[in-house]
C-alpha positions in Angstrom: 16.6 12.5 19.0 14.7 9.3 19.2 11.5 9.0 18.5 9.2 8.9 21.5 5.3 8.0 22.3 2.6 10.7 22.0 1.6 12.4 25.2 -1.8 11.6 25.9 -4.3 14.3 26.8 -6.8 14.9 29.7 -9.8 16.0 28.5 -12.0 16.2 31.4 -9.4 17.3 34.3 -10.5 17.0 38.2 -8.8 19.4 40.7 -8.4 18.1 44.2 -9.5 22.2 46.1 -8.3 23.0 49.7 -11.1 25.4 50.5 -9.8 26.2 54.0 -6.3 26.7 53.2 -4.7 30.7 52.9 -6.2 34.2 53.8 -8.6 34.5 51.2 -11.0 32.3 53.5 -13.6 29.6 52.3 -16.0 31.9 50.3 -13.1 33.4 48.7 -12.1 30.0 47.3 -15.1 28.7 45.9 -15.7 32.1 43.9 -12.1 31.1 42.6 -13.2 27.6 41.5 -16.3 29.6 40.0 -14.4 31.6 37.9 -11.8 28.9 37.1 -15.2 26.6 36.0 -16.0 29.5 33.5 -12.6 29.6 32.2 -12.1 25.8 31.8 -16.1 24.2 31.0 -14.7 20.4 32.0 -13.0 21.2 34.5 -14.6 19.7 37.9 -13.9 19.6 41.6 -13.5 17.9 44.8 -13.8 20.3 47.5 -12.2 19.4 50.6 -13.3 21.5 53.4 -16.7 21.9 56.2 -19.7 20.4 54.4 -22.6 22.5 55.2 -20.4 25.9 54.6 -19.4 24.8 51.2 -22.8 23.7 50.5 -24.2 27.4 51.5 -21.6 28.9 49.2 -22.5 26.8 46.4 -25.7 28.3 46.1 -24.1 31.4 45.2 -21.7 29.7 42.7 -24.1 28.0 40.1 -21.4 26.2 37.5 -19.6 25.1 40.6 -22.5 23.7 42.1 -22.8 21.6 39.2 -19.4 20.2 39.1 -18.8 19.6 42.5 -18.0 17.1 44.9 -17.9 17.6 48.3 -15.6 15.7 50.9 -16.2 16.5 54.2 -13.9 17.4 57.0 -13.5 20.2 59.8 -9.8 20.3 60.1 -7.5 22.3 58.6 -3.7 23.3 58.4 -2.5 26.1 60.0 -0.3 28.8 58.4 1.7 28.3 62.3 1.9 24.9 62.2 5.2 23.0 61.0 5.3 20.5 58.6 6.2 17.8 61.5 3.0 18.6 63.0 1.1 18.7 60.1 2.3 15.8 58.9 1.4 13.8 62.5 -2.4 15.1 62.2 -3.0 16.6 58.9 -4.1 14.2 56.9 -7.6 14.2 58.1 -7.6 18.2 57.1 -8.4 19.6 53.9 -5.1 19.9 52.8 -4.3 16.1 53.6 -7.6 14.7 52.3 -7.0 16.9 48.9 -3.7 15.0 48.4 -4.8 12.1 48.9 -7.5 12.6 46.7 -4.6 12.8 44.2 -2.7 9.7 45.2 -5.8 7.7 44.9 -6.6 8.5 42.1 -9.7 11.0 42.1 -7.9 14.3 41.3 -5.6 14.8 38.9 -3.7 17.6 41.0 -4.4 19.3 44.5 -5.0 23.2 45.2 -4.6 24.5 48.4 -3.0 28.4 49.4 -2.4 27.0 53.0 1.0 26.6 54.4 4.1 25.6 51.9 6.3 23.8 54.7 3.2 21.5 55.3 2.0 21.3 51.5 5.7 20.1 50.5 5.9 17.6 53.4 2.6 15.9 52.8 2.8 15.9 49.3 6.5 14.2 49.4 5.0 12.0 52.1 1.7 11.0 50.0 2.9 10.6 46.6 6.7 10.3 46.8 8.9 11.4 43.8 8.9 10.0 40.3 11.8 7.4 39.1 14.6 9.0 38.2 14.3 12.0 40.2 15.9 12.1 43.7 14.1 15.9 45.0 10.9 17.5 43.8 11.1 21.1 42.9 9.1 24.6 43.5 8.6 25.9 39.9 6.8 29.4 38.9 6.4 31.7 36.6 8.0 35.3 36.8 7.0 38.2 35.0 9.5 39.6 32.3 10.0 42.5 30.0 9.1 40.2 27.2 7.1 37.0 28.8 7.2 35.2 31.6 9.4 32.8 32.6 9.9 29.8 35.0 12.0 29.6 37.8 12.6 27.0 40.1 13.5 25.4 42.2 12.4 28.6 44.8 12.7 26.8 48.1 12.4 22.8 48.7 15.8 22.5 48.4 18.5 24.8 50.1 21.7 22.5 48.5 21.8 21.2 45.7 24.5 19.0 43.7 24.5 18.8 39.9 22.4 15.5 39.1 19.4 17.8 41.2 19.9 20.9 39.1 19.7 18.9 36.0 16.4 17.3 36.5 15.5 20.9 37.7 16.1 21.7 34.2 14.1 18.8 32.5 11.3 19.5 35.1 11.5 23.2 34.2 11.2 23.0 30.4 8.7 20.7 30.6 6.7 22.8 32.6 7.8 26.0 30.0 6.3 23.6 26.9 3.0 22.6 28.7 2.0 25.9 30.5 4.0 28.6 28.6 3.2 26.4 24.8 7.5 26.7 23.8 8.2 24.1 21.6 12.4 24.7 22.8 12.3 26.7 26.1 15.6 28.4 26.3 17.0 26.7 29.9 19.8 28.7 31.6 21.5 28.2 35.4 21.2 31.0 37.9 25.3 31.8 37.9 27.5 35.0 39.4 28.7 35.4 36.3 28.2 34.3 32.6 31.5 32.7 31.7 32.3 29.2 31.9 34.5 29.0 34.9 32.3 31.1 37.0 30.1 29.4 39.9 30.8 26.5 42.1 31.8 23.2 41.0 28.0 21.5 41.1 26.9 24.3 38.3 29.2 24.2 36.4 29.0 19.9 36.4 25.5 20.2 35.6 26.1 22.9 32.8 28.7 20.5 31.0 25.7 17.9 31.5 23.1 20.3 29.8 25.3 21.5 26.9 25.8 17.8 25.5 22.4 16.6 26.9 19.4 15.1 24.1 16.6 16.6 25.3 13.5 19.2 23.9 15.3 22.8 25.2 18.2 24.8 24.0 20.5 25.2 26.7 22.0 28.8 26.9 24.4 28.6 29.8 24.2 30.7 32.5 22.1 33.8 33.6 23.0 36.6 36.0 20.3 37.9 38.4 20.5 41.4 37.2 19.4 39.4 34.1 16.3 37.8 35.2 13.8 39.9 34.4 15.1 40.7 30.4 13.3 37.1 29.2 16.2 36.1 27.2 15.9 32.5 28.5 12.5 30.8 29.3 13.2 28.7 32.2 15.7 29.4 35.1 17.2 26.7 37.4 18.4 27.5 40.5 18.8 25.9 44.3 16.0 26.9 46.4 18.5 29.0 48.5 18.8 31.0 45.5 15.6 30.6 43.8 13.7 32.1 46.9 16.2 34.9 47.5 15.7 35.5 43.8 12.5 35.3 43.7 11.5 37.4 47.1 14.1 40.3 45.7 11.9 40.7 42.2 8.9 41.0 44.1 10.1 43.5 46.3 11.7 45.6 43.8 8.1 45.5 41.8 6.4 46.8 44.8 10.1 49.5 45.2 9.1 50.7 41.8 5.1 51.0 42.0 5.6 52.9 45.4 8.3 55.0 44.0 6.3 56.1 41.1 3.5 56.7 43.4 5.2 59.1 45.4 6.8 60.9 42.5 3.7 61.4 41.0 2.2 63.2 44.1 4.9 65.6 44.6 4.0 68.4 42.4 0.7 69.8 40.3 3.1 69.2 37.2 3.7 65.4 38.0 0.2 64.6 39.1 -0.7 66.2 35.4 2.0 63.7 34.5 -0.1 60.7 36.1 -3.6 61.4 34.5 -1.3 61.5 31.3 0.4 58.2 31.8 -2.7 56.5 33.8 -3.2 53.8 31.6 0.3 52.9 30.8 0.7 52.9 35.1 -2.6 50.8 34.8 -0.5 48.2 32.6 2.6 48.1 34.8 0.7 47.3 37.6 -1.0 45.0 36.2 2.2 43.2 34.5 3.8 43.1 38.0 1.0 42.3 39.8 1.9 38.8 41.9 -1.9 37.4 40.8 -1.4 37.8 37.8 1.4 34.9 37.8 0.0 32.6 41.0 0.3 29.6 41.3 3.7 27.4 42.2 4.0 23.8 41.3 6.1 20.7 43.2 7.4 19.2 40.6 8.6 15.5 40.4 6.1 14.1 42.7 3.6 10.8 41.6 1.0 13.9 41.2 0.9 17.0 40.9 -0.2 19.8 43.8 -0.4 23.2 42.9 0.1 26.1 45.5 -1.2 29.4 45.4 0.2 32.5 47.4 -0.9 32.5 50.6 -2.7 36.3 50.2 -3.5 35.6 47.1 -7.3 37.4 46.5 -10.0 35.5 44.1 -8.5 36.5 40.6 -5.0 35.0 41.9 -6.4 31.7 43.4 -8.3 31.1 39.8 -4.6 31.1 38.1 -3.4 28.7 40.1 -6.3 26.2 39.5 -5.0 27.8 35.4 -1.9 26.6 36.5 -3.2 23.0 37.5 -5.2 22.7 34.6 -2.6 23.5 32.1 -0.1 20.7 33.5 -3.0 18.3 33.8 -3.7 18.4 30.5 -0.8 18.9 29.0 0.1 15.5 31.0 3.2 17.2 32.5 4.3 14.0 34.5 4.3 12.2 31.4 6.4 14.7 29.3 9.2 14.9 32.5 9.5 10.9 32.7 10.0 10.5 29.1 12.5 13.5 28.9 14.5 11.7 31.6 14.7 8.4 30.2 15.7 10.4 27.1 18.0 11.9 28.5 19.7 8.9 30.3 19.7 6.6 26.9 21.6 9.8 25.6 23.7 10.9 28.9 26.9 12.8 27.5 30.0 12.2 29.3 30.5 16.0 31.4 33.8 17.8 29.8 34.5 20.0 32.8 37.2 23.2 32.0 39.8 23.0 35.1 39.3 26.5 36.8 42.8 26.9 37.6 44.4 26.0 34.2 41.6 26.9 31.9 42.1 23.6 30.4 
């Protein structure tokens, strides 16, 4: 491999905040930010949203209060309105104004738990993708039995050819070594099966791409989605058809299993003995599966970087997305993806693709 510049670090990041967007509601927010200014000492914000409300919850948020910036505005995006609507009056909201904080250079990424249709829109709109990459991604991390890994992309893009799902893949892995701190991710595709000629003719192009490709990961093929959740491989690329379905099916089956194991354990004397036995192992589980826990998806490929948290998400969940935006910020994530792509373009291996019908 060539050699390549250092990565320089941000040392003082600045987080663009949608206070209005989500559930979780304004106050809800800010105690977020709080928490995320304990976590992170300097770390500040601009906080997009209703002046004199933020300005009342400040007073309850001391660290905050002295890190803040407030930028004014009573609009906001609705979780009803589509991204065409959004995009015709939102960028006077909080949402819009916390973008553009980012494309002008006062943030280094945008929060916001409000609605995904509009966040993608207005952040494609706003700061448009990076050279070299023709579609941002949605890239988050997924619990495992052994860490979590990254999955993406988990609903931008419903099709996909093979050039997409190959700067997926750098995108992904350079999200793994900023956020997760892997030297190599492992990289795998999302396949129906783990031999070569399985899948359709764009995975397998862009696997014949990724086995002979230069770049800081180990390619290991392709994954199953029974697979998933083992954490053999660090980062999972995917369309976003997929991705979502993928994605939507493991959290369902986490809340499946809790809810299962709650009603076992109330169907007897013998098995509720068995819970105060097991409580703290139950504890852990929940915990590990928890949706919270892992909050905070990231468009990828953009000229800046917005983070979005889940749109329930309570105060503990919305402080690991603004994690989330920290790490990338000062990791310099943007950085690491452009100089893995031009790497990967001086190096671009001519695809050797086996003939499905002869084997050849």
């Amino acid at each position: 491999m060539t050699a390549t510049a250092p990565i320089a670090a941000v040392t003082a990041p600045i987080i663009a905040l949608d206070v209005m967007g989500g559930d979780a509601g304004l106050a809800d927010v800010m105690a977020a930010a709080e928490i995320a200014s304990e976590r992170y000492p300097r770390l500040t914000f601009r906080l997009h949203g209703p002046e004199s409300r933020i300005k009342a919850e400040l007073a309850k948020n001391p660290r905050l209060a002295g890190t803040a910036t407030i930028v004014h505005t009573d609009e906001v995006v609705l979780g009803t309105d589509k991204p065409s609507q959004a995009l015709r009056r939102g960028r006077t909201s909080s949402m819009g104004m916390a973008i553009d904080s980012v494309k002008q250079g006062e943030a280094h990424a945008a929060v916001s738990a409000g609605n995904t249709g509009a966040l993608m829109a207005m952040a494609l709109f706003a700061l448009r993708t990076m050279p070299g990459i023709d579609r941002p991604a949605l890239a988050a991390l997924l619990p495992t039995l052994k860490n979590d890994s990254v999955v993406l992309d988990l609903g931008a893009n419903t099709e996909c050819d093979a050039e997409n799902l190959v700067q997926f893949a750098v995108m992904g892995a350079a999200f793994a070594r900023t956020v997760l701190g892997l030297e190599r991710p492992r990289v795998a595709l999302l396949n129906i099966g783990e031999e070569e000629l399985k899948g359709t003719d764009e995975i397998r192009d862009a696997a014949a791409l990724l086995r002979g490709a230069v770049l800081p990961m180990t390619f290991e093929g392709y994954v199953e989605g029974d697979k998933i959740g083992q954490g053999n491989v660090d980062v999972i690329v995917t369309d976003g058809f997929s991705g979502n379905i993928a994605l939507k099916t493991a959290e369902g089956t986490g809340k499946l299993v809790t809810g299962l194991l709650a009603k076992a354990f109330e169907s007897s004397w013998l098995t509720k003995l068995g819970y105060l036995l097991s409580r703290g192992a139950l504890r852990a589980l929940r915990a590990h599966l928890d949706p919270n826990a892992h909050n905070g998806a990231v468009f990828l490929g953009l000229n800046g970087l917005v983070v979005k948290s889940h749109g329930s998400a309570n105060i503990l969940g919305i402080a690991n997305a603004i994690g989330v935006a920290h790490d990338l910020i000062v990791g310099n994530v943007g950085d690491r993806i452009l100089q893995d792509l031009a790497n990967f373009q001086a190096h671009r291996p001519e695809p050797v693709v086996t003939d499905v019908e002869t084997g050849a």
